[in-house]
N, C-alpha and C positions, 0 to 999 in steps of 0.2 A: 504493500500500500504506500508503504513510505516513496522509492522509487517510482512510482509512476507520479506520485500525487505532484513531487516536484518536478519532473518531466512536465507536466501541466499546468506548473507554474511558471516554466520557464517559458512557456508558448503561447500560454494565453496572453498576456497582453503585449507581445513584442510591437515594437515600433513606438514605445514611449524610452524620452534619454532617461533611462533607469540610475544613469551617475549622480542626475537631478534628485530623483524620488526615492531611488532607494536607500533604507536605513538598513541594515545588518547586524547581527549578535546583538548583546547584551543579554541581562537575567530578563526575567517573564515580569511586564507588567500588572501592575493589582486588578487592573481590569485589561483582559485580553480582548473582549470582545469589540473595545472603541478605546483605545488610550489616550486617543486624542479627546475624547467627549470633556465639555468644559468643567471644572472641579471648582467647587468652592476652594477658599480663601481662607485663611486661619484667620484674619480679621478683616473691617471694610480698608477697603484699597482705597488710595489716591489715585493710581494711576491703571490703566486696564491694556495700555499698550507702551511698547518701549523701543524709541530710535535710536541705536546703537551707533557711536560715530567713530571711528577710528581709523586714529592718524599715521601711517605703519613708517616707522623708520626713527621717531624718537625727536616731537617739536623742543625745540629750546623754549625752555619756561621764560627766564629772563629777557628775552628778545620778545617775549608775547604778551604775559599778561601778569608777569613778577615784575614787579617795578622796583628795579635797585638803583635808587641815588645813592647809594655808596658806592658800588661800583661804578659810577661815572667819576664819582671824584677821585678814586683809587686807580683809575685803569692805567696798568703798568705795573705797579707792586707787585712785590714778588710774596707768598707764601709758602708754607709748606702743606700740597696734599697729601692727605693718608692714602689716596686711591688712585691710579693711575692705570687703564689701557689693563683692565680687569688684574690687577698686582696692589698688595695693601705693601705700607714702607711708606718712608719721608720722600716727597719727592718736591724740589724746587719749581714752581709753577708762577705763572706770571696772568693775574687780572687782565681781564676785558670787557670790554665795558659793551652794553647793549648795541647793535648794532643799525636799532632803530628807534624812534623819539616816541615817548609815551604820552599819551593824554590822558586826561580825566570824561568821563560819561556818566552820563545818566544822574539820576536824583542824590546818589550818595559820591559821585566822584568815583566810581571805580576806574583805577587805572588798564591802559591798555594799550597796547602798541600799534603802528602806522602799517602793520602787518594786517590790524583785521579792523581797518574803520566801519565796516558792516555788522559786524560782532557789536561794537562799540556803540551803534546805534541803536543795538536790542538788546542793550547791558541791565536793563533794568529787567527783563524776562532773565535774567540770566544769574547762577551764582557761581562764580569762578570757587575754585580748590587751590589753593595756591600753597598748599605743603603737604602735598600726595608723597609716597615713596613706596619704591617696591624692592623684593629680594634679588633680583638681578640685573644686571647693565650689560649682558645678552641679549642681541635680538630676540633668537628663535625663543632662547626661556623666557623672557620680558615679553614678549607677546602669548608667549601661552599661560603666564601666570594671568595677564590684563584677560584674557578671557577663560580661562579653567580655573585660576585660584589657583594650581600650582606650577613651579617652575621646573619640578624637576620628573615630574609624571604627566602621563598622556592620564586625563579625567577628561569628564562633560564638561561642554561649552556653557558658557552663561546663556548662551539661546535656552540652549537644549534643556538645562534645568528650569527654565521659564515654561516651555513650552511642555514640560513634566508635570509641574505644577498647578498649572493652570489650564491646561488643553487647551481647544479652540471655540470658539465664534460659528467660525466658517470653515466644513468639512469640505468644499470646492478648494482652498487653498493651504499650501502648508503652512501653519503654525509659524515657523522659524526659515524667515529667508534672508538670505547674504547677497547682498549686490556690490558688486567686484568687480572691473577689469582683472584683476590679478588679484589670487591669494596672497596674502602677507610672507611674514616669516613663518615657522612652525606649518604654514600650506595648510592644509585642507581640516588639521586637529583642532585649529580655532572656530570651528562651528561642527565637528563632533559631535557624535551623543556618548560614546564611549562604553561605559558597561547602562547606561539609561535606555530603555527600547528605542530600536532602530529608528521609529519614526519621529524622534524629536531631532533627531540630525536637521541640521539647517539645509535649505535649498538652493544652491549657489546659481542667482541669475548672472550671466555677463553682459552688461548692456554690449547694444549692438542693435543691429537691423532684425535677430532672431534670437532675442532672450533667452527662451526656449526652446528649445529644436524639440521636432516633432513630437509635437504634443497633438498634433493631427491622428484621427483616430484607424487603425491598423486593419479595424472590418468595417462592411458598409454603412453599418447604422446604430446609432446608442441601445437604440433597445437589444439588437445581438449582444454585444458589450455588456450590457447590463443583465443579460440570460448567462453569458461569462462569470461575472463574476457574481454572481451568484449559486452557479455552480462551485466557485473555489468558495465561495463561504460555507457552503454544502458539508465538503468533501476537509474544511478545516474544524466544523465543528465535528464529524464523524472522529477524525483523527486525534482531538485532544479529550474526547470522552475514553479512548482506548490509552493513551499515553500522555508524560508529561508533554504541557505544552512548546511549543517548537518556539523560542523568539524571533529565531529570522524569517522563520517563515511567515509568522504573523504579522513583520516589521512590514515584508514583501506584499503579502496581499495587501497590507493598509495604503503603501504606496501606489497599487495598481489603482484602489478606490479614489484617492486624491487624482493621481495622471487622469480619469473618468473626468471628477467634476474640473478638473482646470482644465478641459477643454471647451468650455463655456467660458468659466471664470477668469481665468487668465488671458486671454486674447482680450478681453474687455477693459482688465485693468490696466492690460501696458498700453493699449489706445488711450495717448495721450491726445487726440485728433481736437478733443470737443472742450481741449481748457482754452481759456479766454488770451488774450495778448499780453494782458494784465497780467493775469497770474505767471505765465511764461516771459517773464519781464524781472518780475520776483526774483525769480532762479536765473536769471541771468541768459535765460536759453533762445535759440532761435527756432520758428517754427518747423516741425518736423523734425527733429531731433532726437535722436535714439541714442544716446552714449554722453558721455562727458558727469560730472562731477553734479550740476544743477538737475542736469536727468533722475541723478540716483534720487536726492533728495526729492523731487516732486512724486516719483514713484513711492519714496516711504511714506510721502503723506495720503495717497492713493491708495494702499497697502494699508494701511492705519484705518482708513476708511471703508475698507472691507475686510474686516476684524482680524489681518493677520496680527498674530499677539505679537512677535521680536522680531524686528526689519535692525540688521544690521548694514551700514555702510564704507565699506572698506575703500578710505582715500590712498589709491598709490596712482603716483604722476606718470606719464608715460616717461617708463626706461629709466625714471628718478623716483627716490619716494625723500624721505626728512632727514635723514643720517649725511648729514650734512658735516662730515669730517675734516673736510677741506675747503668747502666754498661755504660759507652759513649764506649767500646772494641767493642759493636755491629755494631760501625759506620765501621768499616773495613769490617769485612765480608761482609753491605750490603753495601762499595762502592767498594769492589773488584766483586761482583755482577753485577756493573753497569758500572763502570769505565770505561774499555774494548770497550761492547757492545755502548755505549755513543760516544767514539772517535772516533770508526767506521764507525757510520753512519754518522758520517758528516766526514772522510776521504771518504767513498762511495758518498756520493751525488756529493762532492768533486768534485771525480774524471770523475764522470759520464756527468757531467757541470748542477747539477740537485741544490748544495746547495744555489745557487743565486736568486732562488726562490721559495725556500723552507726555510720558517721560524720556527727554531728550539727551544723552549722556554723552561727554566729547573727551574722547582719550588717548593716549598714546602708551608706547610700553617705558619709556624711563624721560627724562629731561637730558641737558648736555653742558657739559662745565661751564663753568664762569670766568677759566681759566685757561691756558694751554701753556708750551712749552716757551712760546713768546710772544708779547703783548703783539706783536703783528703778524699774530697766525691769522689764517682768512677761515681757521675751522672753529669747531667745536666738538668735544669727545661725549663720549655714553657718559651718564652720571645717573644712576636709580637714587640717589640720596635726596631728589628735591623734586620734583617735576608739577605742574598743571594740568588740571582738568575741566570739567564744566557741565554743569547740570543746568537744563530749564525745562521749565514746565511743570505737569506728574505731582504738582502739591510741593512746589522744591520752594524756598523764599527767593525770590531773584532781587540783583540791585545790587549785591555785595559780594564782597569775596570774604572766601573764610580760609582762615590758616594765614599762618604769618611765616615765611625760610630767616635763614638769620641773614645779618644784612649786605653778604653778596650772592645770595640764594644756593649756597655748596651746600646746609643742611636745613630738612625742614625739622622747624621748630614749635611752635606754639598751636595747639589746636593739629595736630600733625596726623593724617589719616592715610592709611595702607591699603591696597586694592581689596584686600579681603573688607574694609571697612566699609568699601566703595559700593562689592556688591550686593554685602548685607543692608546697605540703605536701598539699594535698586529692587531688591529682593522688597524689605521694608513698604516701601510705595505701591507694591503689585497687593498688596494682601498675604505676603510669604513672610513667615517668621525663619530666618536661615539656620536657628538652630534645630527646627524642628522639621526643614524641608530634605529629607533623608533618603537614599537608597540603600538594600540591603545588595552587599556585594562582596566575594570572596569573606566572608563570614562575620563583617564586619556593616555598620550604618554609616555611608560616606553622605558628606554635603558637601554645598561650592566653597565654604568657605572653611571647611577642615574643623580645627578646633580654634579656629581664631574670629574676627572680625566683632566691629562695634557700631551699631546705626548711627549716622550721624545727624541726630536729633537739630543742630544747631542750624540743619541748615534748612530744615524741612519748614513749611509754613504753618 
């Protein structure tokens, strides 16, 4: 039975991109029958959807939204860092000073650089984190901790525990989609489900002329399709009455069912045809438009609007991403990339009365020294000891920045919060308590945030 039954799995719905839809392994969901069916909440939510923004390559905090006048009057000084080019020891290092001039915004003054005058003018939806820090100045581990919680193990994606915890809205679309030109560092583990059922794997769209490739349907007509799969539901409940249940297999059928309804659903939503000039103006985009940075973003608010719960955004610049080692000049072109498209969508959710529950979070995997080998290097190196972030919306307070780095941004200090802090507030806003949001796995209760992380009450409204 087994042998054929998968034999028939693998043929009934050929012609959907299974790399898209399919989840694989993990332990057996608590409910086999719909994992994705929506779940209550351990308490009321603020927020009921979450646009995930990440910066892959490592923004300089200080050049963006850490405002150091010490480091302008000090640029040149020499100190000693503890940390150099991943090696701890005294190392002689020489200040530098911002690269770009900062201003004041919005009702409280929050500082911000010439980098994101767009940011700057929807500072007041906004609250910066300005003494984040994480356990690695590693790309690949610094990007997999910013979205698994650890750095040195493959675990679930922050989609994917989102999309665990909460299921879906809308059984036509997946739960958890990544829109990327390119995977980041760490590839395709930052939207993982890992040991969590197959089907909270994130969806990786690539803009483009064909997001999704053949989502066109493989026999003539929904109703055959739909006589399909309802045979494999047939032939899956037979099978797990006789034996434990199969995860991949369940992960697979669930996939077939989604590829079914996103053949309606998803042509609709990436027809951007019927927004206004107005709104395509926002994001900075020109008419007809399939790719680029302002794309991604107006499709998460799209997406948002037809209940996918976690729309992640992966900014990497064509053939450049922020690791800007040697030229920090890269940081303008990729934040005149983003800038725009960024204060858009939270002017659009805005206006639509959509950003109040829609939690906007902007990250990167570490910040970059303040310092280099001499006051006229044109770089800047890895530094996890201080970096920036940025929450709005989703019940966040906007208008202020919280956390204080000490005063040439090398450590954060006052009010100082860790990615694990980060995603137990993100968590926090959904209706997730993160101590209590658990899988059982190799004999043990694992969460996103291990045995650590703290909400950050202070910043929330």
């Amino acid at each position: 039975m087994q042998r054929n039954r998968r034999e028939f799995l693998r043929s009934a719905s050929g012609g959907f991109a299974m790399t898209a839809f399919a989840g694989m392994a993990g332990e057996v969901a608590a409910d086999v029958s719909d994992p994705l069916s929506a779940k209550k909440t351990h308490f009321a939510p603020k927020a009921d959807n979450v646009i995930f923004i990440y910066a892959t390559g490592g923004v300089s905090h200080i050049d963006s939204f850490d405002y150091k006048p010490a480091l302008i009057r000090d640029h040149g000084k020499s100190i000693l860092a503890s940390r150099w080019l991943n090696k701890s020891g005294e190392f002689e290092r020489f200040l530098i000073k911002p690269h770009w001039a900062f201003k004041q915004y919005g009702e409280n003054g929050v500082w911000v650089s010439d980098l994101f005058p767009h940011l700057g003018g929807v500072i007041d939806d906004v609250c910066v984190l300005n003494s984040m820090h994480c356990d690695s100045d590693g790309h690949d581990k610094g990007t997999l901790a910013a979205h698994t919680g650890s750095a040195q193990f493959a675990r679930p994606s922050l989609g994917a525990w989102v999309s665990y915890g909460l299921g879906t809205v809308n059984q036509n679309l997946p739960s958890f989609m990544v829109l990327a030109p390119h995977a980041p560092y760490a590839g395709a583990q930052t939207w993982a489900s890992d040991f969590l059922p197959g089907c909270h794997q994130g969806t990786h769209v690539i803009p483009g002329l064909d997001p999704i490739e053949n989502v066109e349907p493989r026999v003539s007509s929904r109703q055959l399709q739909s006589l399909e799969l309802g045979l494999l539901r047939k032939l899956n409940g037979s099978n797990q009455a006789n034996r434990a249940p199969d995860a991949a297999v369940d992960a697979r059928i669930k996939s077939f069912e989604t590829a079914f309804g996103m053949q309606i659903a998803a042509p609709e939503a990436f027809d951007v045809s019927q927004e206004s000039q107005a709104t395509l103006d926002l994001y900075g985009m020109t008419p007809g438009a399939t790719s680029g940075f302002g794309w991604q973003c107006l499709m998460a608010r799209r997406l948002v609007e037809r209940g996918v719960r976690f729309i992640e955004l992966i900014d990497v610049g064509s053939n450049s991403n922020w690791d800007s080692h040697g030229n920090m000049a890269d940081h303008a072109r990729l934040a005149k990339n983003v800038d725009k498209p960024m204060a858009g969508l939270i002017k659009d959710l805005k206006q639509r009365g959509m950003l109040e529950r829609t939690l906007i979070v902007w990250t990167t995997e570490f910040g970059r020294t303040p310092f280099n080998m001499s006051a006229t290097h044109a770089g800047r190196e890895h530094h996890n000891f201080c970096f920036t972030s940025w929450l709005a919306g989703g019940g966040v307070q906007g208008g202020h920045a919280y956390g204080v780095s000490d005063e040439y941004g090398i450590m954060a200090q006052e009010d100082s919060a860790h990615t694990h802090d980060l995603h137990a507030t993100i968590l926090h806003q959904l209706g997730l308590d993160h101590e209590r949001l658990t899988f059982r796995h190799a004999g043990r209760d694992f969460r996103l945030t291990d045995v650590h992380g703290n909400v950050l009450h202070d910043v929330l409204g």
